[in-house]
Structure formats: C-alpha cells, structure tokens
N, C-alpha and C positions, 0 to 999 in steps of 0.2 A: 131793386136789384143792385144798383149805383151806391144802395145804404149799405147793404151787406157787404159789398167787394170793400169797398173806404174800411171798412169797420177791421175785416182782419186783413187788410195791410195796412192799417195801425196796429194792430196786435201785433203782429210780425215785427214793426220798427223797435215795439215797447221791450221784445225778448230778444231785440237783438246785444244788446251788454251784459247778455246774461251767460253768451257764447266767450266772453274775454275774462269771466271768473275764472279762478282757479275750482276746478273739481275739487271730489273728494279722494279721485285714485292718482293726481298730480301734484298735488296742493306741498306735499312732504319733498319733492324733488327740487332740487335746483339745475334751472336750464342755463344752459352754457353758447348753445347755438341753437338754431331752428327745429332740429327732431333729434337734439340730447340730451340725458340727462343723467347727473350722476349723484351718488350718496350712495351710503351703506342698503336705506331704505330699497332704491329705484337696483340695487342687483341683488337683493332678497328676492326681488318680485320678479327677475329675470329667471334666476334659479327655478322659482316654483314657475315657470312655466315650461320648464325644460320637462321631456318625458323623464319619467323612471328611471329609465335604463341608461340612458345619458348620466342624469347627476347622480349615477353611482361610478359611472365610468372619469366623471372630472370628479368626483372625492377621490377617486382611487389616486388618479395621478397626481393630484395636490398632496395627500399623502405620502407620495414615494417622494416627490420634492422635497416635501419638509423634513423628512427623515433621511434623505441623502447623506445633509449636511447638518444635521439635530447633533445637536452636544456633543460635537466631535473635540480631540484635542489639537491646538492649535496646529500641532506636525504634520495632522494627517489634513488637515484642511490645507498647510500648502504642497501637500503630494501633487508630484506632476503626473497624470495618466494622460493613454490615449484612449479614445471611443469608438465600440463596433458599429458602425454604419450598416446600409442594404447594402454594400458594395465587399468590405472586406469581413461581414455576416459570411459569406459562403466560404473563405478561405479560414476561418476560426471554425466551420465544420467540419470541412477538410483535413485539419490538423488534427482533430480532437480524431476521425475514422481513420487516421493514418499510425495514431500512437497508438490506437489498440493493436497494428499489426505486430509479430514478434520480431520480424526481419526490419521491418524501418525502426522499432526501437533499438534494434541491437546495431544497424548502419552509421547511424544518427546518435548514437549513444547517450537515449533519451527515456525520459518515463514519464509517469501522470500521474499528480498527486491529487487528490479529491478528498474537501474537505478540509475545515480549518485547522484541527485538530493534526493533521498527516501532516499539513505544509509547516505548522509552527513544529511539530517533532526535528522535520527533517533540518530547519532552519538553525533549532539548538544544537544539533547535534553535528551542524557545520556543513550540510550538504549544499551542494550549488545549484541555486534557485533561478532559471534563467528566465521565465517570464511569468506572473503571477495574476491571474484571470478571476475582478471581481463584481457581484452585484451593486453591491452598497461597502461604503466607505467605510461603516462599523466594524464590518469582518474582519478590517485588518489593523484595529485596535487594540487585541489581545498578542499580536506579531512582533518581533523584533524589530523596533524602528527604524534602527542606524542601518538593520540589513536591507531592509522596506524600501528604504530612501535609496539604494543602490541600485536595486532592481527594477527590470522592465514591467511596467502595470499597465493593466489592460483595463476596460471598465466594459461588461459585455452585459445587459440586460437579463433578470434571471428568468425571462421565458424564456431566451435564444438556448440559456445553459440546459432548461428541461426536455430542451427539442433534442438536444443531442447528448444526452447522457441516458446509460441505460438502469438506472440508479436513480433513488432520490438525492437529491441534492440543496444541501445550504447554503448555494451561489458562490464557492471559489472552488477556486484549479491552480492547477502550478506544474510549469513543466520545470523537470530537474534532471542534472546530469546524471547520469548508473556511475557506478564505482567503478575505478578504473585502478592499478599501481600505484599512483601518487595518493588518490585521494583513501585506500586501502593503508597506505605505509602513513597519510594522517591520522585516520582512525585509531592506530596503533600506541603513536606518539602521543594523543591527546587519553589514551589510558592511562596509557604509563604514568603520566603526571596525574591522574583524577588518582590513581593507585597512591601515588607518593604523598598524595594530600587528603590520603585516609578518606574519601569519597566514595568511594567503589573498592571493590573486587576482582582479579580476574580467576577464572575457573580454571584448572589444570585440565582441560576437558577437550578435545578438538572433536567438534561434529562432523557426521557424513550423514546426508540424506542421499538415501537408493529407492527409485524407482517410486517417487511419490506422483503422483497425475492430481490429484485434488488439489485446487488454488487455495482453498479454505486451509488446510489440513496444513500446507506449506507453510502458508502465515503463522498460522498458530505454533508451527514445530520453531519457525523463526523467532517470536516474539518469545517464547518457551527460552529459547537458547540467549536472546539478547537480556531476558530478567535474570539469568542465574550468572550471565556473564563469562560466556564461553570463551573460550582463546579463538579460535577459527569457527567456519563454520566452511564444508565442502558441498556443492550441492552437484551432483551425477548427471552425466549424459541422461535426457531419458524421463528427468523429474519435470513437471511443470515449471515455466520460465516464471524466474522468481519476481519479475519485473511486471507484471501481467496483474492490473491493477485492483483483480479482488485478493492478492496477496501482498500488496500495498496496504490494502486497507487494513486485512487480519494481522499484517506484519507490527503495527504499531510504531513505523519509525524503528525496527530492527535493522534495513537497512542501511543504516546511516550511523548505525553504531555497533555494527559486530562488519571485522572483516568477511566477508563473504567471498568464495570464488565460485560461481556458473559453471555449469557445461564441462564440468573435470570428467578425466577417461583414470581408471582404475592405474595403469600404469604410470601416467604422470603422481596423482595420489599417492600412491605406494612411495614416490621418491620423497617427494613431501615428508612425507610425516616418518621415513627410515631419520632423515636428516635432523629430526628433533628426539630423537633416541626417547619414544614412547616407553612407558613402563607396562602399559597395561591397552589390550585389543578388547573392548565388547560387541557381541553383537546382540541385539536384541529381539530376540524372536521366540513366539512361543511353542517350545517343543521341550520337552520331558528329558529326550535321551541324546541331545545333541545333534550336529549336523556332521556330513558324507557328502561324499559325493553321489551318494543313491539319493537323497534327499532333490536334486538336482535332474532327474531323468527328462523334462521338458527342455531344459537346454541343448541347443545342438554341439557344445564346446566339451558340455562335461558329457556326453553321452558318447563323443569321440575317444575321450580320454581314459572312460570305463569303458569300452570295448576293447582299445590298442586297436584303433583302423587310424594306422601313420597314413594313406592318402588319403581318407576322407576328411583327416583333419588339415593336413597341408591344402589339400587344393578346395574345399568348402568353407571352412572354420577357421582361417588362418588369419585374415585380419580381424576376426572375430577377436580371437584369442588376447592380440595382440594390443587391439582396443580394449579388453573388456576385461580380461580375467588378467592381463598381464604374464600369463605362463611362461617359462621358458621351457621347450618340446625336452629337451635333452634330460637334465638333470633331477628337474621339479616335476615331472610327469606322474612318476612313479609316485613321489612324496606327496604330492596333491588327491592321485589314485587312493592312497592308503590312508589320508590323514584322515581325522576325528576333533572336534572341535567340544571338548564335554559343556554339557548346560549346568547352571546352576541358578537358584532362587533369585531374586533382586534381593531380599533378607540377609543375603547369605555376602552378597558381593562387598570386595572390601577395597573401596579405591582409593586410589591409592595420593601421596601429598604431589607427585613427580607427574609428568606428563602421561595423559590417557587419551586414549581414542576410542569413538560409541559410535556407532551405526545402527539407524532407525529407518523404519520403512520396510517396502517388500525385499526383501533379502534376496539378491541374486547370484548366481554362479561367479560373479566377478569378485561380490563381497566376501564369498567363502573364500574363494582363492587370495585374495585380500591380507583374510586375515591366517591363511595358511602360509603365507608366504614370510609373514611377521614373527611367525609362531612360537621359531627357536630363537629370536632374538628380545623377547619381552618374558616377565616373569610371571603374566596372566594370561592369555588368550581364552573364554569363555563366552558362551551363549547364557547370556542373560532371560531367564525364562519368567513370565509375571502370571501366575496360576490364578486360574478363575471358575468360579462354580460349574458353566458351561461350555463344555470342551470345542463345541461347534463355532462359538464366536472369538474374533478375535478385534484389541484393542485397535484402534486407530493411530499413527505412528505420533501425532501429536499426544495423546495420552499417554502412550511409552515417552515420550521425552520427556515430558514433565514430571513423571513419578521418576526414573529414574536420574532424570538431571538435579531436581533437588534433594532427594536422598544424597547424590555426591556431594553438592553444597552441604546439606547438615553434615557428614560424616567427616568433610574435608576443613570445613570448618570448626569440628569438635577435635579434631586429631591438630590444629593448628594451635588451639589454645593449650592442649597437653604442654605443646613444645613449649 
C-alpha cells in the first residue's frame, strides 16, 4: 500500500514541469503581466470567441471609424463641428418637428433642406445656410468649402436623422433662411450679371400660381419656371406653402434662384405687374369657348355681381372682393359682369419679346377679374386652351407650365435671333 502511494507521488513530482511549458493555445502569445497577453495572434482568438452578433456589431463600428475620416481632403479633416449627444439628441428633434410647422417657418424665417444635392443647389446659388447637419464627413466633400468653413456643422449620427425624418435620407440637413427683400433684390442683381456674361437668359414671362394644394405639383411648376428662367414668379393666397419641404425637394434649388413672392392677395398683384406695363395676360385653362363670369357660379363674389344684390355684396362678399378679385363696386362692376375673355390654342399663341404674364393652376374668380381688369391696357388678354383627346381629364398645372413656358422660350428666342 506504502509502494503504491510513494509510486504516484513520484509521478505527480515527475509531471510537475510539465505544468511551466508553454501550451499549444499559448505558446504564440507574448505575456507582459500575470493574466496578459497580447499580439495580432492572442485578439484573433478573442474575436472568434466573441458571439455572432457581437463581431458584427464591432465590425460595424470599426467600419464607420475608419470611414469617417478615410480619404478625406485635408480642409474637411480640419473642419471644426460640434457632436449630437443623449442630451441635446432631443432638442435636434425638436427642431427638425418644429420646421415642419408652417407658422414657425414663417416666424423664424426658416426652412429645411434635405439632401446633398438641395444644400449644394441652394449654396451656389447664394442662399444663406445657417446650420448644416451631417453623418459622415464625405457628404460634404462635393460642397463649397470656403462656404463650408463658415458655417455652423453639426455632426448627428445617421440613426438619430432616420428616427426623425419622414423620408429616406442620405445623412444631411441644413437649415436656410426663406427669401426675404434683400436676399430677392440679390437674386435679381446676380442675373443681371450672369445675363451680361452671356450665361443665362431671363424670360420676358412673369408667373402666377392660383390655387395650387399639391406640394409635388408646386415644385415641379417652380423648377419648370426656374429652367426657362422666368422674370418673377407670384405664388397666391391659398396655394400650398412653397417652403414646405416636399417642394424643396421637387423645387430643385428654384428657390434660390427665381425671385419668388408668397402669400400675394390679387389686388397687391394687380399693382405689381400694371407697374411693369405687361404686353400680354394668359391664362391657362382648358376650355374651348373662353371664360364669364357664368363660368364662376361657385364663387360667392362673382354670383353677387351677376345677380346685382349691392347688400349681399357689401355686407357678405366685401372683404372678399377686396382681397381676392380686387373689384372696384362702382365702375368695373358692370365691365367685369359683361366681360369675356376669348380662348385660343397654345399653337396659335404668339408671345410676345416685351413683358407677359401667365397664370397656371385652378383658375379663380380673382384671376378672371385679374385679368379683366388688365384687359384694356395690354394688346393680348386670352385663355390659353391645350386640347386633348379626352375632354374629361384635365392636365396638371405643372404640365401646362412646362409646355407652355418653353414654347415661349423657343418662340422668344426664335423672334430674338430674327432681330
């Protein structure tokens, strides 16, 4: 019994240096302290024992590291930004549900641009960019630098932006001032010169949008007007607010390079554009045999005024009038009762080199009277009519401006080469 025990607690002593080898899973490491060790080897083998789901979650974020700052140029690498935290994360939501309202953009004389493609529009074309919200450092590679380097930059995580946009999004934002007088009367000035250096065009053409509600349709009639290169552009009580960020998007940077004026009432207009001594009134609408005032019977203004009920108009329809259709009760009553405004083809229409005015959109009692009132002082006043196989449908007002906005450009540009 005494043999057997002796026997393996000598075995035991003989395997005891067998314990201060190096293994075969440690042998590759180099130890530094009592339970470290490091080498390329010894965090391979940490990795593979990380779950699944984990080393996909640290490749991810080593991948957004390394591409933060990947083959940036050197400018943007010393951009100074600040960083969205948990703290001021709820107040960059806050702002973002605040500029979709229409009344804080219009208080704050503010808007939202979304998208690389909008902020770098608005930025060439000079608009004021007051704080510039990005993912990654790349986005704003393709930007104006010298403006870049001006502005406030924000650096917000592109989950935070997908939480609070209701769009997809390729990680920037920018909020920018709306047009105001000065920044309208710069628009103006930096034509004038882009004209004098044979660059551009301007359109003899002043637009009116009446009664448009689709965001989309606005854009498109905007961008429509900023490619042909309108002189103005008026947009009516009534239309969707042109600021209202899916007509940012369709607008393409039209904001920032056609004067535009908001929220005009028919009487201020009217003074406008007597003052630029127009040659030619269209309207564009499709009907065969022109407009009346019978055409109008849903209005309560012009249903006063074909009747001849002087108190139903004075004490119901009076500030109507006065905002909308511009009448004066006394004199124009009768001449707006009786007028007729003939249609003719878009084929047919011949516009002219000298200043024009075009109204697109639902045609209202305000725009007849509009363009009644202009009547006897221009040498065309007509309804533009665009004839189409089925009488039941009717275009959308961005496809009337486009056919008939570029027709003027070719025709005004064919009659300019004559000269």
């Amino acid at each position: 019994m005494n043999k057997t025990l002796a026997f393996r607690v000598l075995q035991r002593v003989i395997s005891i240096p067998q314990l201060f080898q190096p293994t075969r899973s440690t042998k590759l490491y180099k130890r530094t302290s009592v339970e470290t060790y490091t080498g390329p080897e010894y965090e391979e083998y940490l990795r593979q024992k990380q779950n699944p789901s984990q080393r996909v979650k640290n490749s991810i974020k080593n991948e957004k590291l390394t591409n933060f700052r990947e083959e940036l140029p050197s400018a943007l690498e010393k951009l100074k930004f600040r960083k969205i935290n948990n703290e001021t994360r709820n107040l960059f939501q806050k702002m973002i549900n605040n500029v979709k309202s229409s009344s804080y953009r219009e208080n704050h004389n503010v808007c939202l641009l979304r998208g690389k493609n909008l902020v770098r529009e608005a930025i060439i074309a000079g608009g004021f960019i007051r704080t510039i919200y990005f993912s990654e450092l790349k986005l704003l590679e393709k930007l104006p630098i010298d403006i870049v380097q001006k502005t406030n930059l924000v650096h917000v995580p592109i989950a935070a932006m997908r939480e609070m946009s209701d769009e997809r999004t390729d990680g920037i934002f920018a909020l920018a001032t709306q047009q105001d007088a000065k920044t309208r009367q710069k628009i103006r000035t930096q034509r004038i010169e882009s004209v004098k250096q044979k660059e551009s065009t301007i359109l003899p053409v002043t637009l009116i949008c009446d009664d448009i509600k689709d965001p989309k349709i606005m854009g498109d009639v905007l961008k429509v007007a900023s490619c042909v290169g309108c002189e103005e552009v008026y947009v009516m009580d009534g239309c969707v607010s042109i600021w209202n960020t899916s007509v940012l998007k369709r607008g393409g940077g039209a904001h920032f390079k056609l004067p535009i004026l908001p929220n005009q009432h028919w009487e201020n207009v009217e003074k406008l554009v007597s003052n630029s001594k127009p040659n030619s009134v269209f309207l564009s609408h499709n009907c065969e045999d022109g407009l009346t005032i019978n055409d109008f019977n849903q209005d309560p203004a012009a249903v006063a005024i074909n009747k001849g009920s002087r108190y139903f108009m004075f004490k119901i329809v009076l500030d109507t009038l006065k905002r909308e259709s511009t009448v004066k009760l006394d004199t124009e009553e009768d001449r707006i009762k009786n007028a007729h405004i003939p249609s003719v083809n878009f084929d047919q229409v011949n516009w002219p080199l000298k200043q024009s005015v075009l109204v697109v959109g639902s045609i209202s009692f305000g725009a007849y009277s509009f363009a009644v009132n202009l009547q006897n002082t221009v040498e065309q006043c007509h309804v533009i009519n665009l004839p189409s196989s089925s009488k039941t449908e009717s275009l959308s007002p961005s496809i009337e401006a486009s056919v008939l906005l570029f027709d003027a450009l070719r025709q005004i540009g064919k009659n300019k080469i004559k000269e």
